[in-house]
PDB file as gemmi writes it, atoms N, CA and C in Angstrom:
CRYST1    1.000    1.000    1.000  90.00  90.00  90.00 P 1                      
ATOM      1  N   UNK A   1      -2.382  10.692 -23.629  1.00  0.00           N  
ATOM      2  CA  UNK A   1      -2.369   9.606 -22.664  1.00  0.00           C  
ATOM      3  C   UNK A   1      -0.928   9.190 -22.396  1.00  0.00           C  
ATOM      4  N   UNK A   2      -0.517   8.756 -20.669  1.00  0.00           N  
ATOM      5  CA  UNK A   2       0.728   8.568 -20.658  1.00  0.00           C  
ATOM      6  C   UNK A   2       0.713   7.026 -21.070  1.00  0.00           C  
ATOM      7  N   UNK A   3       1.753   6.899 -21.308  1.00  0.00           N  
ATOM      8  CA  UNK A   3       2.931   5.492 -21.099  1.00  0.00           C  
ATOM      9  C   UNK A   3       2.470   4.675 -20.296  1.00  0.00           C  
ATOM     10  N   UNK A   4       1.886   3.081 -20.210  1.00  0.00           N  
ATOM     11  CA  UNK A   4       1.830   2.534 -19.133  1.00  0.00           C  
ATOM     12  C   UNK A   4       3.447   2.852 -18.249  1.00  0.00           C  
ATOM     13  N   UNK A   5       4.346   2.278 -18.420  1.00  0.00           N  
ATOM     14  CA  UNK A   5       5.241   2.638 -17.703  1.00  0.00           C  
ATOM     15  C   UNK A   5       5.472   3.675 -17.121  1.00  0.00           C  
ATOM     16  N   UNK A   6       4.816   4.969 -17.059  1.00  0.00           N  
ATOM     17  CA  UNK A   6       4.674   6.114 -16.456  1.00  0.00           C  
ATOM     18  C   UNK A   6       3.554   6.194 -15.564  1.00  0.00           C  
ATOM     19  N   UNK A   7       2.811   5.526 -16.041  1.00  0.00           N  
ATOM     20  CA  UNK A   7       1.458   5.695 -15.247  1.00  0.00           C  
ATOM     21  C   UNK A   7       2.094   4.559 -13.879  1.00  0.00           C  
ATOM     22  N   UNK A   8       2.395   3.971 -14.256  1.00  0.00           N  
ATOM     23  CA  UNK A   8       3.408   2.529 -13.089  1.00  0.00           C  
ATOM     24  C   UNK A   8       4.474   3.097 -12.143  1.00  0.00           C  
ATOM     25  N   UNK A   9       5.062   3.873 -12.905  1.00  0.00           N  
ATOM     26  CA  UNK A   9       5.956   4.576 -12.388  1.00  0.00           C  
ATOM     27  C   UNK A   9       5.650   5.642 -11.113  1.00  0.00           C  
ATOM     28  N   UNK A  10       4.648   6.420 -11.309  1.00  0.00           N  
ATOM     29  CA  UNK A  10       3.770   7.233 -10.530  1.00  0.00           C  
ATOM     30  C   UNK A  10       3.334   6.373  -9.403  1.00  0.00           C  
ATOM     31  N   UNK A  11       2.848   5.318  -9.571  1.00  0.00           N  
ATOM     32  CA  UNK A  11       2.403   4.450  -8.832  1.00  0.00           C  
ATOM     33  C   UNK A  11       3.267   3.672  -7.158  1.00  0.00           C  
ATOM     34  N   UNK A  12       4.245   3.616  -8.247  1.00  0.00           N  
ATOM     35  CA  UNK A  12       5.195   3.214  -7.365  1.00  0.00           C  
ATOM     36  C   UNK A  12       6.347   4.017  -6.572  1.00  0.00           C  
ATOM     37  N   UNK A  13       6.349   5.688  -7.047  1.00  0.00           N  
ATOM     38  CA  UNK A  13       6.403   6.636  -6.088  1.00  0.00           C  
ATOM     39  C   UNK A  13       5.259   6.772  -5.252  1.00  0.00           C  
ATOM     40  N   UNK A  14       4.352   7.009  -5.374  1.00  0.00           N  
ATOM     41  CA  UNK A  14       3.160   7.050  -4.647  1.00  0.00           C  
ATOM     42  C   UNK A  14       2.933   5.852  -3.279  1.00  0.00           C  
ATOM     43  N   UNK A  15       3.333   4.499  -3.625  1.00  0.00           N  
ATOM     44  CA  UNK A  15       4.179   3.476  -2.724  1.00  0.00           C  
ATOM     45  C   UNK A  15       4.305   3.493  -1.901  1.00  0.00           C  
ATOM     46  N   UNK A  16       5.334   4.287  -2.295  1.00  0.00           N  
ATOM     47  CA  UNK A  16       6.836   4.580  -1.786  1.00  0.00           C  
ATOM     48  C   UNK A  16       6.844   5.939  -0.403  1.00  0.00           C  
ATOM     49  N   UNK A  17       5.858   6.509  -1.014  1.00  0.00           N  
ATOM     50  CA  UNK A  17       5.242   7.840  -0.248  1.00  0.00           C  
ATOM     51  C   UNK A  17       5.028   7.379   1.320  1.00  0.00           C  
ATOM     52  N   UNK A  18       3.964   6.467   0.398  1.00  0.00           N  
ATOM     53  CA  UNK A  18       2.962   5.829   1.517  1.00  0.00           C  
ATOM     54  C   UNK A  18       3.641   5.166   2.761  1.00  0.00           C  
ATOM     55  N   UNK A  19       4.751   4.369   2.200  1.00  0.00           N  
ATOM     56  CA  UNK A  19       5.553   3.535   3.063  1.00  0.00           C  
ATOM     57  C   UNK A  19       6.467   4.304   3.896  1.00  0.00           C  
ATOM     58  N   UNK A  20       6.948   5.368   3.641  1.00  0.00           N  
ATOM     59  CA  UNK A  20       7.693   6.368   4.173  1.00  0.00           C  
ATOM     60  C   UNK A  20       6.868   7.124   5.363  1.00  0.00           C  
ATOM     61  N   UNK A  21       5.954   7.192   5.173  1.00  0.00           N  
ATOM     62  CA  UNK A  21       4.990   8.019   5.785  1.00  0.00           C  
ATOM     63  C   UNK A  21       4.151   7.322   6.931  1.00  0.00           C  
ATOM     64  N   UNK A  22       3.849   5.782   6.893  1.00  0.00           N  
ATOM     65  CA  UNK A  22       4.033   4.889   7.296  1.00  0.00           C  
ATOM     66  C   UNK A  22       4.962   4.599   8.342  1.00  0.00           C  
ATOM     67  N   UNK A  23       5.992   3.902   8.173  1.00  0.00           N  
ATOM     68  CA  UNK A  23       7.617   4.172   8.883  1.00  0.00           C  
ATOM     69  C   UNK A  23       7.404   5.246  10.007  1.00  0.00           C  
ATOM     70  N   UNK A  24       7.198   6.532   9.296  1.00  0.00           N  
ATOM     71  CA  UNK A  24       7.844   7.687  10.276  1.00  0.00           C  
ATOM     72  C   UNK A  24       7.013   8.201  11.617  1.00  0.00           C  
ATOM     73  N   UNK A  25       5.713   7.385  11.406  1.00  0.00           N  
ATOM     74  CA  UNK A  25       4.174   7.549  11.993  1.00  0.00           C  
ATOM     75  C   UNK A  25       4.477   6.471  12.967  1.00  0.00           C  
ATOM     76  N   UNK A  26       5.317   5.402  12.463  1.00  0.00           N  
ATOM     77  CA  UNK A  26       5.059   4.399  13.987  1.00  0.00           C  
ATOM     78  C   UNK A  26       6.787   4.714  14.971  1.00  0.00           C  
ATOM     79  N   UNK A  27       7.464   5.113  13.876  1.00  0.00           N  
ATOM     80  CA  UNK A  27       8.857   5.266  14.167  1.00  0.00           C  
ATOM     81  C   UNK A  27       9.191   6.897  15.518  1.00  0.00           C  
ATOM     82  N   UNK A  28       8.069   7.675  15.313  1.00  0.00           N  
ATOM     83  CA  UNK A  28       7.795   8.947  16.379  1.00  0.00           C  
ATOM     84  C   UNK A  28       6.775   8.452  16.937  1.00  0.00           C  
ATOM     85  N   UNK A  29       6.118   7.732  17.036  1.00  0.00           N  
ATOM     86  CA  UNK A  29       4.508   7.750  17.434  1.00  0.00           C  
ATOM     87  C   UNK A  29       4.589   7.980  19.135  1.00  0.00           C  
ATOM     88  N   UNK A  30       5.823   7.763  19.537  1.00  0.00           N  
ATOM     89  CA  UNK A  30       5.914   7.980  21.070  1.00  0.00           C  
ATOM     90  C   UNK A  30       6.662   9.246  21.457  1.00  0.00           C  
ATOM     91  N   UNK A  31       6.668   9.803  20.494  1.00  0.00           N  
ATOM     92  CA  UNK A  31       7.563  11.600  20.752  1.00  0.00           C  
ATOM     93  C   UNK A  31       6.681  12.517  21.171  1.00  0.00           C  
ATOM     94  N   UNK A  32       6.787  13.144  22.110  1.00  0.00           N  
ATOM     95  CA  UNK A  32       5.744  14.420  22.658  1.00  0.00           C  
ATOM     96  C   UNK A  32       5.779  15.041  21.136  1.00  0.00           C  
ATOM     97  N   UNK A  33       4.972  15.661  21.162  1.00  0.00           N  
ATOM     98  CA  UNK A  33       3.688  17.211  20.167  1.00  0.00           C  
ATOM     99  C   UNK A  33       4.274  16.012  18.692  1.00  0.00           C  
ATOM    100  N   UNK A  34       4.666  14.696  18.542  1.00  0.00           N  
ATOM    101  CA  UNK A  34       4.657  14.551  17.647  1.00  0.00           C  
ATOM    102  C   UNK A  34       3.404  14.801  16.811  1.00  0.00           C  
ATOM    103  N   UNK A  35       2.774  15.108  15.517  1.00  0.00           N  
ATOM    104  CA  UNK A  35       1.646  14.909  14.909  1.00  0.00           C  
ATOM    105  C   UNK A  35       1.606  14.389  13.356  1.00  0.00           C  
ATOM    106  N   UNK A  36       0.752  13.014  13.410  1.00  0.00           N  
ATOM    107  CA  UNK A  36       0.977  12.142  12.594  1.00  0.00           C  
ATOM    108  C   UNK A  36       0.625  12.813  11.271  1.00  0.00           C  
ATOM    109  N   UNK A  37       1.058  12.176  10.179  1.00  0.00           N  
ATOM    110  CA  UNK A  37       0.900  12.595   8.860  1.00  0.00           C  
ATOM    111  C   UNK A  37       0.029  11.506   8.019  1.00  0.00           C  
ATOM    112  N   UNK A  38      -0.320  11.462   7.032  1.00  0.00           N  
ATOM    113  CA  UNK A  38      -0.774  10.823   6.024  1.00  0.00           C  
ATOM    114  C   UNK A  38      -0.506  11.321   4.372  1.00  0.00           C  
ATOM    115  N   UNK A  39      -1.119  10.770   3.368  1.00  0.00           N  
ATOM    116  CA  UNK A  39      -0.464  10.552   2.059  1.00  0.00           C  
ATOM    117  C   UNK A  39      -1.981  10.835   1.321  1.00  0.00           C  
ATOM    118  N   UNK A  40      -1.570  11.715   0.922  1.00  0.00           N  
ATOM    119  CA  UNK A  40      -3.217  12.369  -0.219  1.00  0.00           C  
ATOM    120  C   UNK A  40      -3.249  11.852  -1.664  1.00  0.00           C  
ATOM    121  N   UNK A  41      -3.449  10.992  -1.936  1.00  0.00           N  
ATOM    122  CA  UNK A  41      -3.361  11.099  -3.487  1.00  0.00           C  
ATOM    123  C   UNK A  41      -4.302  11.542  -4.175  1.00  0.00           C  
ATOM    124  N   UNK A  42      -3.562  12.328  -5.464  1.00  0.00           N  
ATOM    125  CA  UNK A  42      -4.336  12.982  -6.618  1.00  0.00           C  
ATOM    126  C   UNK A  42      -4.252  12.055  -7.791  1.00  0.00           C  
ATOM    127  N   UNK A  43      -5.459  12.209  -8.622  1.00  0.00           N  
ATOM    128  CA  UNK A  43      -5.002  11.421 -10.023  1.00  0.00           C  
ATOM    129  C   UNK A  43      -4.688  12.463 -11.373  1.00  0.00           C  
ATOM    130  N   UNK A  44      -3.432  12.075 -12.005  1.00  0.00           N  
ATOM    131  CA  UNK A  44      -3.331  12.779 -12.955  1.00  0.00           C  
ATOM    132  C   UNK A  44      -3.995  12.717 -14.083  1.00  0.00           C  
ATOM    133  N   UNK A  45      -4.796  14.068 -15.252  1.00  0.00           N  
ATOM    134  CA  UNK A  45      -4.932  14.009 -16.173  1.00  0.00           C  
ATOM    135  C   UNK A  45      -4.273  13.292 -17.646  1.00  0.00           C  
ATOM    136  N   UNK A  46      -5.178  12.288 -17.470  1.00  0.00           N  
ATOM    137  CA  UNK A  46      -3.892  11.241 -18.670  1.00  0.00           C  
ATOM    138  C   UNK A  46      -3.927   9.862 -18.022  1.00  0.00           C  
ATOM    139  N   UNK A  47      -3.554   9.727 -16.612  1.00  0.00           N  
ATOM    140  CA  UNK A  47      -3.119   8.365 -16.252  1.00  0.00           C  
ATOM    141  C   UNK A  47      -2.082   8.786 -15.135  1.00  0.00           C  
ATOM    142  N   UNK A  48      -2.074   8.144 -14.254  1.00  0.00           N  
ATOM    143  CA  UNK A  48      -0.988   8.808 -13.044  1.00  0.00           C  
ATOM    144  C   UNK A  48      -1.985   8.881 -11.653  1.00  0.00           C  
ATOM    145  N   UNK A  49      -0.559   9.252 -11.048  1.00  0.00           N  
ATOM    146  CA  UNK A  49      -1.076   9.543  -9.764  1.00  0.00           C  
ATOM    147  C   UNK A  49       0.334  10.508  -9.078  1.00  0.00           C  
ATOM    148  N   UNK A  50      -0.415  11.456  -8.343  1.00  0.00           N  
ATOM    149  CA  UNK A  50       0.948  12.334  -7.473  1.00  0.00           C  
ATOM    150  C   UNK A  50      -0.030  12.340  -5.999  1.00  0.00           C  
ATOM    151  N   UNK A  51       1.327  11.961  -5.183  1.00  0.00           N  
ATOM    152  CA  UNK A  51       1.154  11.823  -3.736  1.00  0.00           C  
ATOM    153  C   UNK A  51       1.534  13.006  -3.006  1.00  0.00           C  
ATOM    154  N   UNK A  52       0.952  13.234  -2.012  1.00  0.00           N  
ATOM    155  CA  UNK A  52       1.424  14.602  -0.975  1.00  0.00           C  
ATOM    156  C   UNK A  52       1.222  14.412   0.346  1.00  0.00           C  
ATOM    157  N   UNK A  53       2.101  14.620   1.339  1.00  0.00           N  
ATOM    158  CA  UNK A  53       2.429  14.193   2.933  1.00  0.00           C  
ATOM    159  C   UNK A  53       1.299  15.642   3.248  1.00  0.00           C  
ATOM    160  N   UNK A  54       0.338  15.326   4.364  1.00  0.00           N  
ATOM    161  CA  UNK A  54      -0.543  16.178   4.695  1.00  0.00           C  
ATOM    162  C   UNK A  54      -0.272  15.600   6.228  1.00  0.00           C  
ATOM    163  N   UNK A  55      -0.325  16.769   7.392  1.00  0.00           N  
ATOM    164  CA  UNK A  55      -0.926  16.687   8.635  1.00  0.00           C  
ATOM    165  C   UNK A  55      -2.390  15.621   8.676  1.00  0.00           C  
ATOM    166  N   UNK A  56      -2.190  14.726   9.489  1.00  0.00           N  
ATOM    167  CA  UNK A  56      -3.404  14.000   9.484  1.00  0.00           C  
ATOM    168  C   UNK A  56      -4.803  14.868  10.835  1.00  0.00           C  
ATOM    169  N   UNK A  57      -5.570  14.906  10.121  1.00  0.00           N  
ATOM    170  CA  UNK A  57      -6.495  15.705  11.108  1.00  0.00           C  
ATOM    171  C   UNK A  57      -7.205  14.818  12.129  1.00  0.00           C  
ATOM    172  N   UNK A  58      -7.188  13.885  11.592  1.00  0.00           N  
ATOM    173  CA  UNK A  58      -8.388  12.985  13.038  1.00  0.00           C  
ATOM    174  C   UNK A  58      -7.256  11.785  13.137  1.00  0.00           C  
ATOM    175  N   UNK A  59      -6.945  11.691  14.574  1.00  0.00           N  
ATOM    176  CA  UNK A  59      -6.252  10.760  15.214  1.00  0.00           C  
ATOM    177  C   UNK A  59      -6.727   9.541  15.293  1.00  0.00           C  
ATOM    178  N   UNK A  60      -6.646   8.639  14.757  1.00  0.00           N  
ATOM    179  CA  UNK A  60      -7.007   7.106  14.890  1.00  0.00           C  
ATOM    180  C   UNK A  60      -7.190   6.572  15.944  1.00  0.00           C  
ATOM    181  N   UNK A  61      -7.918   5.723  16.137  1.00  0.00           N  
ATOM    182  CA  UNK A  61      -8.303   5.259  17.283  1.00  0.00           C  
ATOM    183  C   UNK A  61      -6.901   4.418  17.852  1.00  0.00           C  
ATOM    184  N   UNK A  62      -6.918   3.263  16.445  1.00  0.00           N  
ATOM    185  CA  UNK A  62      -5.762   2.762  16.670  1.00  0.00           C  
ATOM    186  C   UNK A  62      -4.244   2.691  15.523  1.00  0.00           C  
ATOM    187  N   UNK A  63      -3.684   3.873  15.678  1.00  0.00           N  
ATOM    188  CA  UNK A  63      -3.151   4.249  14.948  1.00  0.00           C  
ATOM    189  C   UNK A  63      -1.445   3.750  14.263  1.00  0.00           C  
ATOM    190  N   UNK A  64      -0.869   2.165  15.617  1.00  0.00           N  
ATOM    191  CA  UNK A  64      -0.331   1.701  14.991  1.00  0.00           C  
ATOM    192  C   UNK A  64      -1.051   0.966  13.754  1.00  0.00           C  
ATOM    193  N   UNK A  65      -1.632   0.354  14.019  1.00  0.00           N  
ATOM    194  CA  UNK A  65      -2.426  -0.495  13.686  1.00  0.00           C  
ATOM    195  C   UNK A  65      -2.756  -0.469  11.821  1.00  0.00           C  
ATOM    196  N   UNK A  66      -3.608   0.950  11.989  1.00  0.00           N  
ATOM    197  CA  UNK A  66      -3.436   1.405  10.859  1.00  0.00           C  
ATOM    198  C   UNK A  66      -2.240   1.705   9.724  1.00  0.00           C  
ATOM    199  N   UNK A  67      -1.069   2.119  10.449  1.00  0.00           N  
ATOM    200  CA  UNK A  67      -0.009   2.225  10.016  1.00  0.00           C  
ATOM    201  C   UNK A  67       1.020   1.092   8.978  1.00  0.00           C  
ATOM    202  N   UNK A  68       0.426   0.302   9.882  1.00  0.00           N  
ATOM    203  CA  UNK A  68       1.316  -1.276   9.669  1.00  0.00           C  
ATOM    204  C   UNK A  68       0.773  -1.853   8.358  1.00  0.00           C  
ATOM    205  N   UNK A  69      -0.978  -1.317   8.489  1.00  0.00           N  
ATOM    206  CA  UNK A  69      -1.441  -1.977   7.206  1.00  0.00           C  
ATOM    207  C   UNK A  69      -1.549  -1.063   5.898  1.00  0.00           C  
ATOM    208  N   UNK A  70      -1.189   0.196   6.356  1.00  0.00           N  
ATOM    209  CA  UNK A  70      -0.503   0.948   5.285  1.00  0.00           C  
ATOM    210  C   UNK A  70       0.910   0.466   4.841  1.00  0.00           C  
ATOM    211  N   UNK A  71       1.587   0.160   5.449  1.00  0.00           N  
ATOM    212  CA  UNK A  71       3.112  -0.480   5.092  1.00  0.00           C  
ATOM    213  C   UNK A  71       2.648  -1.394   4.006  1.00  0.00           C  
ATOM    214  N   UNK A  72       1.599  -2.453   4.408  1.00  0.00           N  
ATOM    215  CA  UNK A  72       1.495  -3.423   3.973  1.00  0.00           C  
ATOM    216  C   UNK A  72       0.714  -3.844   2.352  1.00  0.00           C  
ATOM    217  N   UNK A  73       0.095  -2.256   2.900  1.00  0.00           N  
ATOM    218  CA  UNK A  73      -0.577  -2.370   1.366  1.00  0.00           C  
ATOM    219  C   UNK A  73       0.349  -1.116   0.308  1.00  0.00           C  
ATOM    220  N   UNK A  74       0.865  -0.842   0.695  1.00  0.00           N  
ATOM    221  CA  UNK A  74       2.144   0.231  -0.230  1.00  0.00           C  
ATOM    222  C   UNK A  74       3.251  -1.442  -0.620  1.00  0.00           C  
ATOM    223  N   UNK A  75       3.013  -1.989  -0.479  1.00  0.00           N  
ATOM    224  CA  UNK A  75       4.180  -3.159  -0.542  1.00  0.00           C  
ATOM    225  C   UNK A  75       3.638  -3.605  -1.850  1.00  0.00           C  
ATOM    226  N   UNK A  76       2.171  -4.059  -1.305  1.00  0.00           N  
ATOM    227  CA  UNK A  76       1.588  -4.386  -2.708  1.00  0.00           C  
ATOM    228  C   UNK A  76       1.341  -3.717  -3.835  1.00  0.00           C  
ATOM    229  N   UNK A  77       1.156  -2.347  -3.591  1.00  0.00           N  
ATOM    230  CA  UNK A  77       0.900  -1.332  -4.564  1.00  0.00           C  
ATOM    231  C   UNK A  77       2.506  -1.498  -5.318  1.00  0.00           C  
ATOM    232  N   UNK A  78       3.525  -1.769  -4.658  1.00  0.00           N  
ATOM    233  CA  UNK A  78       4.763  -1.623  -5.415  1.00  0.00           C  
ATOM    234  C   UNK A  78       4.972  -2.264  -6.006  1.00  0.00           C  
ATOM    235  N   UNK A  79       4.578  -3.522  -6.180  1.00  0.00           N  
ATOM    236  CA  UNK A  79       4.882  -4.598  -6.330  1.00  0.00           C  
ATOM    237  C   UNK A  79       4.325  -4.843  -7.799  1.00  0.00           C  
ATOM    238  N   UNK A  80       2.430  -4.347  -7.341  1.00  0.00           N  
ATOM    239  CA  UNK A  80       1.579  -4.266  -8.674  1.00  0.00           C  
ATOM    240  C   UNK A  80       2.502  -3.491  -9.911  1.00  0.00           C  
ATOM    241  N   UNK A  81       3.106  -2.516  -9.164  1.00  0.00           N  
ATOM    242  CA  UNK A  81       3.118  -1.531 -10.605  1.00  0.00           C  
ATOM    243  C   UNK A  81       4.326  -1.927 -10.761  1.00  0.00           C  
ATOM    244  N   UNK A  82       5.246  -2.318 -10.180  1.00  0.00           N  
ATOM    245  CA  UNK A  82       6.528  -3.288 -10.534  1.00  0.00           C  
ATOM    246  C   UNK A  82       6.693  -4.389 -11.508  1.00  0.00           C  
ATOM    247  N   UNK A  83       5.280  -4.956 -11.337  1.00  0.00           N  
ATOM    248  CA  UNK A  83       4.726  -5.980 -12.590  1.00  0.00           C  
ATOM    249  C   UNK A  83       4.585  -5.194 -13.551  1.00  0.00           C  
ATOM    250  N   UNK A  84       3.378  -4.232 -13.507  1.00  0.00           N  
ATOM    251  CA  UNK A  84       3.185  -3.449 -14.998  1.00  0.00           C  
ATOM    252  C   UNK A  84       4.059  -3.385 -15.621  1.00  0.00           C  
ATOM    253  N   UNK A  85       5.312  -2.419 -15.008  1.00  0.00           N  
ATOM    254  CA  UNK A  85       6.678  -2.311 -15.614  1.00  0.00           C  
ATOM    255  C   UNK A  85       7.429  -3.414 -16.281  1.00  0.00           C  
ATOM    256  N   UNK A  86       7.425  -4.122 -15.910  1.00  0.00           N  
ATOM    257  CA  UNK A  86       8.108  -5.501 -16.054  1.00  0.00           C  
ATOM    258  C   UNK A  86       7.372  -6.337 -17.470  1.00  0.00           C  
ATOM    259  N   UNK A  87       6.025  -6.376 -17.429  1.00  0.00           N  
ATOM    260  CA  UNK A  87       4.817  -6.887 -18.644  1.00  0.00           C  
ATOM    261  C   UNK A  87       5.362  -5.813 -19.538  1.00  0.00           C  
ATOM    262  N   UNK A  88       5.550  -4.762 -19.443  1.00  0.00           N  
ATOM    263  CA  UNK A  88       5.654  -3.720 -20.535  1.00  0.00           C  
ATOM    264  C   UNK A  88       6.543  -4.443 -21.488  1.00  0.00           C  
ATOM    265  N   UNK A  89       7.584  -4.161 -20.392  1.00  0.00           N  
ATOM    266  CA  UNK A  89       8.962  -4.259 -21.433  1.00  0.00           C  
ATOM    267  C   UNK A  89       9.527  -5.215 -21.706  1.00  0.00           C  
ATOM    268  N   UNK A  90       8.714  -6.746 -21.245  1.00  0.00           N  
ATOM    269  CA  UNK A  90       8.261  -7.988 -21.786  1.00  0.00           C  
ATOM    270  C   UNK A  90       7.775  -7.801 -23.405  1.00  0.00           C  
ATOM    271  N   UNK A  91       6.199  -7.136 -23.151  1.00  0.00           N  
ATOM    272  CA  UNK A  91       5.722  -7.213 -24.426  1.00  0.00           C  
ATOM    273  C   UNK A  91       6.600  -6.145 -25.587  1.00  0.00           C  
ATOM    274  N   UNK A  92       7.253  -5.566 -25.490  1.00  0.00           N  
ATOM    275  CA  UNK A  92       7.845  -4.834 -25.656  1.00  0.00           C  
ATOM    276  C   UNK A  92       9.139  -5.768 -26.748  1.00  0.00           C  
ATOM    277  N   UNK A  93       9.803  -6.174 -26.065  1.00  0.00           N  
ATOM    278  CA  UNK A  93      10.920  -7.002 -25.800  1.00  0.00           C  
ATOM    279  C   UNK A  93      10.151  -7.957 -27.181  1.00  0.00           C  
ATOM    280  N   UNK A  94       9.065  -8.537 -26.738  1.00  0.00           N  
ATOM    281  CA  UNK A  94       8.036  -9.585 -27.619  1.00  0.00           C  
ATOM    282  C   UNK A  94       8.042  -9.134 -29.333  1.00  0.00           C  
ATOM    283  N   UNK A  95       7.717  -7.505 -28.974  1.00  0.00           N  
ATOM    284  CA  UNK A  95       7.343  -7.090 -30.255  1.00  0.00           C  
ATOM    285  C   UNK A  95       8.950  -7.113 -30.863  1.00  0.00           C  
ATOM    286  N   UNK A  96       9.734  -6.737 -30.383  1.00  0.00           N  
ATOM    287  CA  UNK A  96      11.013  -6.595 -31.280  1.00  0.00           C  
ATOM    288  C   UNK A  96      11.743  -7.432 -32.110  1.00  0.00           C  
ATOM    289  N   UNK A  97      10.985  -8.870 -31.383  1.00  0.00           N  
ATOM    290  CA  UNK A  97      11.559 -10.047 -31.590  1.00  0.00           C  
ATOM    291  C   UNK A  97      10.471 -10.725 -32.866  1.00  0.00           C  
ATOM    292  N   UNK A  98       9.425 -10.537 -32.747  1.00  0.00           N  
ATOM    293  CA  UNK A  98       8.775 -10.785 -33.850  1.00  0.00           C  
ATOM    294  C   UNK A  98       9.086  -9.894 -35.200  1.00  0.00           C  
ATOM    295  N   UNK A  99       8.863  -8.464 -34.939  1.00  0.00           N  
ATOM    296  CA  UNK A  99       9.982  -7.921 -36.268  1.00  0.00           C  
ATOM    297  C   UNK A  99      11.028  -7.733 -36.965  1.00  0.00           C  
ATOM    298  N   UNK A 100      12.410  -8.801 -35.876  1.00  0.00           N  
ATOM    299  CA  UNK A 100      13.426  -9.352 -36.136  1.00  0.00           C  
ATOM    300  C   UNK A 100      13.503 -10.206 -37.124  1.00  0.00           C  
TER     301      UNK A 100                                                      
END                                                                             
C-alpha cells in the first residue's frame, strides 16, 4: 500500500491534468479541425491514480460550459489532496513531537 502522501500526490497531478486539458479545450475551441481532448483516469493498484489526455469522441453539446466546470472541479481536487498532504505531515510533525 502506498503512502498517503503519494496517493495525494497522484491526485494532484491528475488535477493538474485535468486543468490543463481544460485551459487548452476552451483556449482552441475556436481553431478550425481543432479536436477537443479529455483526461481518462486510471486507479492504481495500492492507492493512486494516473491520468491520460485522450481525443474526446462525442462533442458536447455545450462544451465551454463543460470545460469551465472541469477547471473548477480540478481546483478542488487540488486543493483536497493539498490538504491530505498537509494533515500528513502535520500528524507526522505531531508524532515527532510527542517522542521528543
Amino acid at each position: 500500500m502506498k503512502a498517503i502522501e503519494d496517493i495525494a500526490r497522484s491526485g494532484i497531478a491528475a488535477a493538474q491534468t485535468r486543468l490543463r486539458v481544460a485551459a487548452g479545450n476552451v483556449a482552441n475551441a475556436a481553431t478550425d479541425g481543432f479536436q477537443r481532448q479529455a483526461v481518462q483516469n486510471t486507479t492504481v493498484e495500492g492507492g493512486g491514480v494516473v491520468s491520460r489526455v485522450v481525443p474526446e469522441a462525442v462533442q458536447p453539446a455545450i462544451p465551454l460550459v463543460q470545460d469551465l466546470l472541469a477547471a473548477k472541479t480540478a481546483r478542488y481536487e487540488f486543493q483536497a489532496n493539498l490538504k491530505m498532504i498537509k494533515t500528513s505531515f502535520g500528524l507526522i510533525g505531531s508524532l515527532f513531537d510527542d517522542k521528543a
